[in-house]
N, CA and C atoms as a LAMMPS dump frame, in Angstrom:
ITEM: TIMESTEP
0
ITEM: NUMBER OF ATOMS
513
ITEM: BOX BOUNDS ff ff ff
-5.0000000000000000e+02 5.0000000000000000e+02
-5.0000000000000000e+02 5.0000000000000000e+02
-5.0000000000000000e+02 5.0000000000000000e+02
ITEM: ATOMS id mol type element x y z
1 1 1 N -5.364 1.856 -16.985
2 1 2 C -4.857 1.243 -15.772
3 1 3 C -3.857 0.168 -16.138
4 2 1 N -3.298 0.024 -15.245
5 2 2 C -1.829 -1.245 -15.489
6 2 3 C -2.218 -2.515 -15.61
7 3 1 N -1.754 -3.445 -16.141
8 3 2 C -1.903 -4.702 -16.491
9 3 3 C -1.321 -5.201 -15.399
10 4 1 N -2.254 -6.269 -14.538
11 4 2 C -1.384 -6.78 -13.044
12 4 3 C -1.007 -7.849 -13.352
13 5 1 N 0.398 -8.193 -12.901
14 5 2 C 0.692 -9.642 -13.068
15 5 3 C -0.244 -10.909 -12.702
16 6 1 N -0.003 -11.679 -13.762
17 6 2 C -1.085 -12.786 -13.359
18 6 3 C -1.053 -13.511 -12.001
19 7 1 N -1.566 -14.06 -11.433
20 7 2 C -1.62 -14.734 -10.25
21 7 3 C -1.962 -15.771 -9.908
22 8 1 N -1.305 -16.461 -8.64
23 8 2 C -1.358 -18.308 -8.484
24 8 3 C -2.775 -18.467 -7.663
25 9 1 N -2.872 -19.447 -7.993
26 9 2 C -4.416 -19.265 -7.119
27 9 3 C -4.519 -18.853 -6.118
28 10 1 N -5.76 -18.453 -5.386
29 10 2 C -5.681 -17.957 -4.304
30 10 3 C -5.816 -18.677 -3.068
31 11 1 N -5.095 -18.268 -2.127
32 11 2 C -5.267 -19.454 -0.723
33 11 3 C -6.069 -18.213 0.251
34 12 1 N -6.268 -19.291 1.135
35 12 2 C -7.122 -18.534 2.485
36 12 3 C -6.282 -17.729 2.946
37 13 1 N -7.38 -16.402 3.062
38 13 2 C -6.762 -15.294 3.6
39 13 3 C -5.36 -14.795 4.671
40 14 1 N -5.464 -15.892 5.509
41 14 2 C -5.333 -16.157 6.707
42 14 3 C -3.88 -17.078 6.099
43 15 1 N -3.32 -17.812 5.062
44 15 2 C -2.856 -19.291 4.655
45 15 3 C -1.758 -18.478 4.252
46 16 1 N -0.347 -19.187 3.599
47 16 2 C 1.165 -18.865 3.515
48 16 3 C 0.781 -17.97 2.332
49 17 1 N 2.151 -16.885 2.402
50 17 2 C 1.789 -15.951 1.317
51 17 3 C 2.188 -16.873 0.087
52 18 1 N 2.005 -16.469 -0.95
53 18 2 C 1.891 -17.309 -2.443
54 18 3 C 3.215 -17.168 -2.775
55 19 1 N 3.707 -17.314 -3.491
56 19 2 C 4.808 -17.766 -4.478
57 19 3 C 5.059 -16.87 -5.814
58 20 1 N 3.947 -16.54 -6.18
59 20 2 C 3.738 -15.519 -7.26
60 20 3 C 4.297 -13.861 -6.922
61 21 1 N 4.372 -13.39 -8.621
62 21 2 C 5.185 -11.771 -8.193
63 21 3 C 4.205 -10.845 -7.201
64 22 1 N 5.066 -10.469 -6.553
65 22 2 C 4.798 -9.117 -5.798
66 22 3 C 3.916 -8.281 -7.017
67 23 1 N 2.939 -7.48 -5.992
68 23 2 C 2.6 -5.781 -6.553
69 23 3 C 2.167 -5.333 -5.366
70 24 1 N 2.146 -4.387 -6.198
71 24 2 C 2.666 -2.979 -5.202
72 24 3 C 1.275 -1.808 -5.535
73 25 1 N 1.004 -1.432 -4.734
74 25 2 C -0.055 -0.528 -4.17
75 25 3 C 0.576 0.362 -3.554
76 26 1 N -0.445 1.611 -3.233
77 26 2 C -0.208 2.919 -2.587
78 26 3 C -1.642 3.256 -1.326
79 27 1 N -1.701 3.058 -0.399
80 27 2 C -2.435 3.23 0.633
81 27 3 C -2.74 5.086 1.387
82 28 1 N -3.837 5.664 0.792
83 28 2 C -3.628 6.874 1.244
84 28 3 C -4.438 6.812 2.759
85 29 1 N -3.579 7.776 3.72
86 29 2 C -4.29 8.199 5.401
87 29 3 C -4.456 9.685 5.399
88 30 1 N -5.263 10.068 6.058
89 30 2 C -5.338 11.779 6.67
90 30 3 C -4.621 11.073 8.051
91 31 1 N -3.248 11.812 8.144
92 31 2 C -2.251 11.831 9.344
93 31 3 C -3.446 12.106 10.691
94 32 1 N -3.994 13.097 10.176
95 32 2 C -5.028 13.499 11.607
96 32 3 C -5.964 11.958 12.147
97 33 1 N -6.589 11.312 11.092
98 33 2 C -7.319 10.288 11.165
99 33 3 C -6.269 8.836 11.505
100 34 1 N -5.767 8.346 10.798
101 34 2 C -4.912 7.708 10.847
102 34 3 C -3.466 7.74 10.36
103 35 1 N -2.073 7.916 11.542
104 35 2 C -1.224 8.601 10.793
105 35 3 C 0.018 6.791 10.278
106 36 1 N 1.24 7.227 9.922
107 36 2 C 1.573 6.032 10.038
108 36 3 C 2.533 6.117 11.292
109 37 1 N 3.098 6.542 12.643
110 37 2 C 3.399 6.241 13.705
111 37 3 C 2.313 5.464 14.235
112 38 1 N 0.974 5.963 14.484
113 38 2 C -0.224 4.91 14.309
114 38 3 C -0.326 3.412 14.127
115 39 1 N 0.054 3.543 12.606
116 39 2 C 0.358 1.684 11.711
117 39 3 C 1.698 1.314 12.733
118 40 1 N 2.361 2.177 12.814
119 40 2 C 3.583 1.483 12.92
120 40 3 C 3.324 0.733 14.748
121 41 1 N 2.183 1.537 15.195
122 41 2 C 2.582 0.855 16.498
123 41 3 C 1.546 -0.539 16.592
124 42 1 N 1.081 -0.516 15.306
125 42 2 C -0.215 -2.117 15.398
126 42 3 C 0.92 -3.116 15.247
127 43 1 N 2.168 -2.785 15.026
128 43 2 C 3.611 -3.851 15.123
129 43 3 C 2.711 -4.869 14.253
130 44 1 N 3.456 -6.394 14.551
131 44 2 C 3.084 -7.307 12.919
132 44 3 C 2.109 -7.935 12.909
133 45 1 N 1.27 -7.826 13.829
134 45 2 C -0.614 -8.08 13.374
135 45 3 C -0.945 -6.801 12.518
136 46 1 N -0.649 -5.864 12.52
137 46 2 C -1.301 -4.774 11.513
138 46 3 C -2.525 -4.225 11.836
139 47 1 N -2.869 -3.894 11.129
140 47 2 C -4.958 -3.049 11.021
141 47 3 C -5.113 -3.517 9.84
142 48 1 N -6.563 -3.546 10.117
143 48 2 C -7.35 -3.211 8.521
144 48 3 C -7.636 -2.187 8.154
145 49 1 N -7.736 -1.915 7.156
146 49 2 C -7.683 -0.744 6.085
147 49 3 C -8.62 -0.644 6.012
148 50 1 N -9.675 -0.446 6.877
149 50 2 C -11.234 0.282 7.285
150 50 3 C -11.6 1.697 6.861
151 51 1 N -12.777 1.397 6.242
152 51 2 C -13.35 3.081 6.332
153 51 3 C -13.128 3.307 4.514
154 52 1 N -12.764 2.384 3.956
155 52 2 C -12.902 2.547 2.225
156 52 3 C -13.944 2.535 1.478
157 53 1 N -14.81 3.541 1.195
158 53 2 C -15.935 4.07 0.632
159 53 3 C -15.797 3.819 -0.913
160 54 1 N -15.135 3.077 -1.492
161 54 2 C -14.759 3.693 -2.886
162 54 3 C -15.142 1.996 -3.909
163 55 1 N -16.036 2.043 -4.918
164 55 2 C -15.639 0.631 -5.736
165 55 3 C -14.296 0.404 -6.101
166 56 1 N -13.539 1.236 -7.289
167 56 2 C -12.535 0.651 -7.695
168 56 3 C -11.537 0.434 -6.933
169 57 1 N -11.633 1.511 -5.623
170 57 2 C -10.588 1.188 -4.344
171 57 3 C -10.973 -0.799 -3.564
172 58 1 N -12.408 -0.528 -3.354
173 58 2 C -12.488 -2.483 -3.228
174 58 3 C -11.767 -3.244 -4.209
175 59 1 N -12.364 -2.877 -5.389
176 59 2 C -11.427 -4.044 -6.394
177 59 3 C -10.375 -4.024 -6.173
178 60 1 N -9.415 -2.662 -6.049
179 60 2 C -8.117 -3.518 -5.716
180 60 3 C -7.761 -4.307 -4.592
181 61 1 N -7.781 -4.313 -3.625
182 61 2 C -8.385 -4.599 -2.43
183 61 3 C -8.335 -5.479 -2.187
184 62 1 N -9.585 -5.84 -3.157
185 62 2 C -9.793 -7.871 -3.361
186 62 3 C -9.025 -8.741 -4.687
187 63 1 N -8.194 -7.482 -5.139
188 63 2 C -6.809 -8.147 -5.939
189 63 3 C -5.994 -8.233 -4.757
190 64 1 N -5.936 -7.894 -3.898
191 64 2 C -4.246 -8.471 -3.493
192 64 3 C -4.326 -9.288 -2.567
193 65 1 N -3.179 -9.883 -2.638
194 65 2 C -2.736 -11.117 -2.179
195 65 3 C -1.593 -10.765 -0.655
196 66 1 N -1.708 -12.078 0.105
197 66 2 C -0.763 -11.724 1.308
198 66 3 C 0.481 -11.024 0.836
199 67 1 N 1.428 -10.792 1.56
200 67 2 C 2.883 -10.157 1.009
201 67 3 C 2.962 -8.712 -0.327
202 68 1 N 1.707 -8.91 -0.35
203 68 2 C 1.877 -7.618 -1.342
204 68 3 C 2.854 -6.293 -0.769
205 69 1 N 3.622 -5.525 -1.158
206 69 2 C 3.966 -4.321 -0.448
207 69 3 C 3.096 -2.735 -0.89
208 70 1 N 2.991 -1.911 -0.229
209 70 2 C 2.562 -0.368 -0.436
210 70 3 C 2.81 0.715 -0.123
211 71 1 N 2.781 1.24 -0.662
212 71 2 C 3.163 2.981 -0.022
213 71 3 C 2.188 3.284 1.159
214 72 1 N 2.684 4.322 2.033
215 72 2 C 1.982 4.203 2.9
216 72 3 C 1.949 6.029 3.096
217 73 1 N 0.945 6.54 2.446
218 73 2 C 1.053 8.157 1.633
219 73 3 C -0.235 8.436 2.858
220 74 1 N 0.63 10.018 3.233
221 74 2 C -0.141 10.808 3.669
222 74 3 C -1.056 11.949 3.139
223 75 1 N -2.213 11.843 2.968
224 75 2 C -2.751 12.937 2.587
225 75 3 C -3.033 14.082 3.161
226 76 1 N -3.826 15.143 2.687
227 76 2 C -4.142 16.185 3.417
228 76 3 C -3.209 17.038 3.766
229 77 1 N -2.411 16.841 5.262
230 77 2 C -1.406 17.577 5.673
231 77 3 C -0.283 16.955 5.132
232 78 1 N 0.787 17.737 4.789
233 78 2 C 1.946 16.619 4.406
234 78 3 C 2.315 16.347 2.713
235 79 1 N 1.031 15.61 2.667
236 79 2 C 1.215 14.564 1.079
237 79 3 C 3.224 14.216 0.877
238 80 1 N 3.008 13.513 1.839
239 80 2 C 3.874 12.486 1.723
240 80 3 C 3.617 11.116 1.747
241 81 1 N 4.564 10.42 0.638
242 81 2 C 4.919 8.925 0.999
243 81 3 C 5.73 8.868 2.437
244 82 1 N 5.705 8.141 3.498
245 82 2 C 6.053 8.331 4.45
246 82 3 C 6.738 7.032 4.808
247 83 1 N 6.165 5.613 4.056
248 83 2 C 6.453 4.476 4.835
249 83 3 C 6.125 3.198 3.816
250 84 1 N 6.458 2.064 4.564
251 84 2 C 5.873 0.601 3.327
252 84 3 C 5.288 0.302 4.307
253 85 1 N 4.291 -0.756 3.455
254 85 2 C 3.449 -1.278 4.755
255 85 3 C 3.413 -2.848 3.598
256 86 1 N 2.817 -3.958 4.194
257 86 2 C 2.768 -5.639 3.702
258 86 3 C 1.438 -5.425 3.988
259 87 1 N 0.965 -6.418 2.765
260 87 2 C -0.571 -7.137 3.358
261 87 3 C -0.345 -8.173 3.992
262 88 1 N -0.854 -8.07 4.972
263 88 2 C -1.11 -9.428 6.152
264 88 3 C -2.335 -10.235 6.297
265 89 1 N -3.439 -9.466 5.623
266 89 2 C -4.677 -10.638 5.535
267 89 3 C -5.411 -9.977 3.827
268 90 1 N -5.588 -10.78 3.679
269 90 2 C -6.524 -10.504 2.673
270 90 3 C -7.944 -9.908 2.448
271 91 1 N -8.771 -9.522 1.647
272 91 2 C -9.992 -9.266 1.404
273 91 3 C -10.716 -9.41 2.722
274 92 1 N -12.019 -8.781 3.285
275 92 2 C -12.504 -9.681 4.215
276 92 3 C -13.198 -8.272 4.424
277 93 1 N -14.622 -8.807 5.244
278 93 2 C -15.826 -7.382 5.393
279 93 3 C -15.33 -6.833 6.518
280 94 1 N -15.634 -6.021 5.968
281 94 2 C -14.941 -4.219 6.72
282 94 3 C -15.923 -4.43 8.097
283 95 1 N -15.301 -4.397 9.299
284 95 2 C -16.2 -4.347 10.569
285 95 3 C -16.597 -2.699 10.863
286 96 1 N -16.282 -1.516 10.268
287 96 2 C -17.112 -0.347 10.156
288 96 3 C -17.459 -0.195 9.04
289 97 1 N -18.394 -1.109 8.723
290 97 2 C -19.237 -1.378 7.377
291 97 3 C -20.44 -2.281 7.859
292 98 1 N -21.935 -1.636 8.163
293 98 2 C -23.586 -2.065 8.466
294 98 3 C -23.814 -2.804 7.871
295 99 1 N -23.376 -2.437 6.246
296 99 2 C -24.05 -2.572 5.474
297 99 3 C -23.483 -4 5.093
298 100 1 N -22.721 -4.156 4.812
299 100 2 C -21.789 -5.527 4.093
300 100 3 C -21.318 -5.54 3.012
301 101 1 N -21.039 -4.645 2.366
302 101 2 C -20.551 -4.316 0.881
303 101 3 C -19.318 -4.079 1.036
304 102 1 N -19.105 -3.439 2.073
305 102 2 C -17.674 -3.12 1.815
306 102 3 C -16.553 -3.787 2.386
307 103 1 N -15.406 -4.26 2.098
308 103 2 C -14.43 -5.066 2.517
309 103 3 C -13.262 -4.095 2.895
310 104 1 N -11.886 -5.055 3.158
311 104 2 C -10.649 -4.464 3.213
312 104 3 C -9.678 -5.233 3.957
313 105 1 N -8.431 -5.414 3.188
314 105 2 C -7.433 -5.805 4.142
315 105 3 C -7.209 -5.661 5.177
316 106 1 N -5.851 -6.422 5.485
317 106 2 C -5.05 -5.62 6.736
318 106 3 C -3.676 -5.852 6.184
319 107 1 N -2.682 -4.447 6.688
320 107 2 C -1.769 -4.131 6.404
321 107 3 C -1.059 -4.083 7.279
322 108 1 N 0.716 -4.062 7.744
323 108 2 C 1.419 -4.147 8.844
324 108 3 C 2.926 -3.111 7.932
325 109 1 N 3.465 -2.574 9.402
326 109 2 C 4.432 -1.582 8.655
327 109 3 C 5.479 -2.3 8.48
328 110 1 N 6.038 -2.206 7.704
329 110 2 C 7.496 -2.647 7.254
330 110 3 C 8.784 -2.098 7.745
331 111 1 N 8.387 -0.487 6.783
332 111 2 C 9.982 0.313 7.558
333 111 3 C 9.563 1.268 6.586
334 112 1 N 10.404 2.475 7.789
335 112 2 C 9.886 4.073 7.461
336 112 3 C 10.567 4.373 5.768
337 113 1 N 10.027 5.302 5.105
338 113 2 C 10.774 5.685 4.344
339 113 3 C 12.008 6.767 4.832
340 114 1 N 13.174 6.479 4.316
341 114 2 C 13.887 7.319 4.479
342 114 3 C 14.221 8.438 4.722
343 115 1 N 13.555 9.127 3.583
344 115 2 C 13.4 10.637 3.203
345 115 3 C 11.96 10.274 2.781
346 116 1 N 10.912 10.798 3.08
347 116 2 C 9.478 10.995 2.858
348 116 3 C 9.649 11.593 1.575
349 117 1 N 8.725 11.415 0.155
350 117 2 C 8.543 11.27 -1.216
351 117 3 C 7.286 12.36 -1.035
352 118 1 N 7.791 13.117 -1.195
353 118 2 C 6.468 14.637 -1.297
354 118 3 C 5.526 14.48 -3.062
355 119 1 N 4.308 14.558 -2.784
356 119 2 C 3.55 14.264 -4.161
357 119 3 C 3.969 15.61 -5.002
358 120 1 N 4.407 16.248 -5.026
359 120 2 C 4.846 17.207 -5.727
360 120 3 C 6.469 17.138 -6.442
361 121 1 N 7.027 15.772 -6.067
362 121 2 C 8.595 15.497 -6.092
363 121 3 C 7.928 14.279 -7.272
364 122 1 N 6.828 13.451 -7.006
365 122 2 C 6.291 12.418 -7.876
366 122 3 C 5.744 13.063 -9.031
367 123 1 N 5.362 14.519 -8.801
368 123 2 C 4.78 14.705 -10.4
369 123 3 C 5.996 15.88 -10.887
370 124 1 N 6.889 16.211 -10.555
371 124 2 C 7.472 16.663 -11.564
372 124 3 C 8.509 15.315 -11.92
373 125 1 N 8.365 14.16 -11.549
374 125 2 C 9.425 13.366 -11.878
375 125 3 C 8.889 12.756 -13.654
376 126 1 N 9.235 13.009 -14.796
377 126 2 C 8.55 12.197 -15.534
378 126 3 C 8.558 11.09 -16.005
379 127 1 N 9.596 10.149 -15.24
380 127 2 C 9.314 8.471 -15.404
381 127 3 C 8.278 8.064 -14.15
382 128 1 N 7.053 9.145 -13.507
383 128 2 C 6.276 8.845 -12.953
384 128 3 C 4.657 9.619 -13.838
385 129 1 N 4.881 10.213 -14.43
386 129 2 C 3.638 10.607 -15.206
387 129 3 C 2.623 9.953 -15.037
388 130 1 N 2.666 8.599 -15.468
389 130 2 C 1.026 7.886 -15.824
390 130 3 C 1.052 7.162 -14.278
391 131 1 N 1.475 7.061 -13.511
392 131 2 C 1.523 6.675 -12.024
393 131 3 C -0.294 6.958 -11.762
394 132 1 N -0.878 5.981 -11.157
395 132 2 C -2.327 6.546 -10.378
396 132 3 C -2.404 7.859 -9.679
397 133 1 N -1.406 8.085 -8.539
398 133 2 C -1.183 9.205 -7.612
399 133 3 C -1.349 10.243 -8.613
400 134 1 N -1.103 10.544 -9.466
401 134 2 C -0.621 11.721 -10.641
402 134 3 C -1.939 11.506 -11.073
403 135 1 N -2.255 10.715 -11.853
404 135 2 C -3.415 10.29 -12.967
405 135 3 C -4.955 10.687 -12.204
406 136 1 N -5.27 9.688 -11.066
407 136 2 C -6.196 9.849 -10.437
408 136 3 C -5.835 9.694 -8.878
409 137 1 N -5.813 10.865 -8.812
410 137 2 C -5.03 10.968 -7.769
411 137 3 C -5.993 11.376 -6.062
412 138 1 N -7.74 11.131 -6.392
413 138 2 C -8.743 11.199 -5.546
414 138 3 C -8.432 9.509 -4.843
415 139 1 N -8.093 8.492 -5.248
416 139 2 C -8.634 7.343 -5.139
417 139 3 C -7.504 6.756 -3.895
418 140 1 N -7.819 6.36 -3.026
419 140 2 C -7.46 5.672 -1.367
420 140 3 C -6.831 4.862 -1.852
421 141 1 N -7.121 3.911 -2.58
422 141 2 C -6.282 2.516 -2.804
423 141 3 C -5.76 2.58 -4.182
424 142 1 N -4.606 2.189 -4.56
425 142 2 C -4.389 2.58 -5.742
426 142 3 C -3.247 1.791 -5.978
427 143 1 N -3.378 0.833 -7.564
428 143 2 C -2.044 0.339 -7.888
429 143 3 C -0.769 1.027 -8.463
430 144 1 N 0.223 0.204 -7.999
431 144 2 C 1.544 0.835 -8.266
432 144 3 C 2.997 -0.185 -9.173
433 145 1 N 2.508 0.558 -10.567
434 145 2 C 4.034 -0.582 -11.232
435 145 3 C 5.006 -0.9 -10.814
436 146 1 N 5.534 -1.787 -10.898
437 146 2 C 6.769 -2.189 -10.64
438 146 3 C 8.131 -1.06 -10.625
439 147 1 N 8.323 -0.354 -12.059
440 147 2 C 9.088 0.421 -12.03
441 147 3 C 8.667 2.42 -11.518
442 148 1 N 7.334 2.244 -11.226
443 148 2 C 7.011 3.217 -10.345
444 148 3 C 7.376 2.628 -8.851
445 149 1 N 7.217 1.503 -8.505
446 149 2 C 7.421 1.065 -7.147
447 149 3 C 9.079 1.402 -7.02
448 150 1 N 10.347 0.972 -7.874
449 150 2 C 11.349 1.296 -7.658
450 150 3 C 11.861 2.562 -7.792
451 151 1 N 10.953 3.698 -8.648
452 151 2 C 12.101 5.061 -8.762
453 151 3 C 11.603 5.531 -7.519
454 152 1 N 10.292 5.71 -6.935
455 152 2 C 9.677 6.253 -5.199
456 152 3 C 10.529 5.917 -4.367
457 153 1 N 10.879 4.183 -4.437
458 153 2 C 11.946 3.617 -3.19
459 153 3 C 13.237 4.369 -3.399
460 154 1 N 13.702 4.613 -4.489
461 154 2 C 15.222 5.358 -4.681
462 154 3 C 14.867 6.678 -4.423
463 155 1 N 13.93 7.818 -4.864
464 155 2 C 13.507 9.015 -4.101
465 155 3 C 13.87 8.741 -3.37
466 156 1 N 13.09 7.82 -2.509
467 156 2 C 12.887 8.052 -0.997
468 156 3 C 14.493 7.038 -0.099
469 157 1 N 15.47 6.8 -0.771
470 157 2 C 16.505 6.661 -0.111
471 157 3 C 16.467 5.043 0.559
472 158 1 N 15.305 4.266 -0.069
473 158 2 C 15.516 2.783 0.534
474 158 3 C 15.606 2.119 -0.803
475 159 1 N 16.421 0.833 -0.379
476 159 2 C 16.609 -0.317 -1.47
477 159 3 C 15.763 -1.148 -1.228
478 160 1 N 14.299 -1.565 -2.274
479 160 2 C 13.377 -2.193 -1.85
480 160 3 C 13.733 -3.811 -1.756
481 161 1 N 15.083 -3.833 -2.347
482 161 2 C 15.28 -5.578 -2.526
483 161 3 C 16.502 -5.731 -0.775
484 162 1 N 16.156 -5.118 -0.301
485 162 2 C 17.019 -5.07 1.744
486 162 3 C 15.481 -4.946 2.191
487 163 1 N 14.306 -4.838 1.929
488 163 2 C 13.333 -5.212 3.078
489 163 3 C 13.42 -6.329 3.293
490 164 1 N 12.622 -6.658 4.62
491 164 2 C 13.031 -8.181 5.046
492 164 3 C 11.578 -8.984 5.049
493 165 1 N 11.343 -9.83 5.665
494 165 2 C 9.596 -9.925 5.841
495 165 3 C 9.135 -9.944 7.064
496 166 1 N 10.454 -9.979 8.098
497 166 2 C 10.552 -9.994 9.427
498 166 3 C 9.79 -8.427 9.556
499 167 1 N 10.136 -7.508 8.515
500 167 2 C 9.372 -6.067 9.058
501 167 3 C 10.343 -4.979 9.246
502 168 1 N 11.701 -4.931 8.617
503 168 2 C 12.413 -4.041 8.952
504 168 3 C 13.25 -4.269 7.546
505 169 1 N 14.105 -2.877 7.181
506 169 2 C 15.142 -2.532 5.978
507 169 3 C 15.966 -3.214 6.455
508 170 1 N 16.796 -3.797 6.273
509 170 2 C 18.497 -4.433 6.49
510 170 3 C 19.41 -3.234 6.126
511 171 1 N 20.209 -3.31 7.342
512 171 2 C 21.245 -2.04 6.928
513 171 3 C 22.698 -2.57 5.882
């Protein structure tokens, strides 16, 4: 697994995003269950990322920090990257979770991908090989390098340094 950049302490969930580098994650949906026209209409309060059954999917989870960015990948039908999405809250117990173990952000959409990034366009690419999606490619939450975060955004026809934080690409 990738070595994550180190990080500034952490503030309340809820408190200004940090100062420290960005990372980048990959968020998988079943379009049928939750699609991203869906995300996109929770506009900039977002959702939480409910319904994550998985440990190492929590740990990342409760690595990230506000402002993080992610892919926003469809599974099932599709398997497309479709979209970015921001973390907007941090860690925090999953309200379709009894039990209390399980947590999860909340995420808000950013801006569509361009041209949707088909997982079959990510694995014959081979400066994406050791990518999670490729590697272990069962897992919902999943980190994403830096220079995997930029060859997906160029696939997919956006310049990740024109997102804004307002929530939209700059033309």
């Amino acid at each position: 697994m990738a070595t994550r950049p180190k990080r500034a302490a952490a503030a309340h969930r809820d408190g200004p995003p940090r100062q420290a580098a960005l990372c980048y994650w990959l968020f998988k949906s079943e379009p049928e269950s939750f699609s991203w026209t869906q995300q996109k209409s929770k506009g900039r309060k977002g959702e939480p990322w409910e319904g994550v059954r998985n440990f190492q999917a929590r740990k990342n989870m409760r690595s990230m920090q506000l402002g993080d960015r992610g892919f926003f990948y469809h599974s099932g039908q599709g398997k497309d990257i479709v979209g970015i999405v921001e973390v907007c809250a941090r860690a925090h117990p999953d309200a379709s979770d009894a039990s209390g173990v399980w947590e999860c952000v909340d995420v808000r959409a950013l801006a569509d991908m361009p041209k949707p990034v088909a997982l079959a366009q990510v694995k014959a690419n081979p400066k994406l090989a050791k990518m999670a999606l490729v590697t272990s490619s069962r897992l919902s939450v999943q980190p994403v390098r830096e220079q995997e975060w930029r060859e997906i955004c160029a696939m997919g026809g956006l310049d990740p340094e024109r997102l804004t934080d307002a929530g939209s690409a700059r033309r």
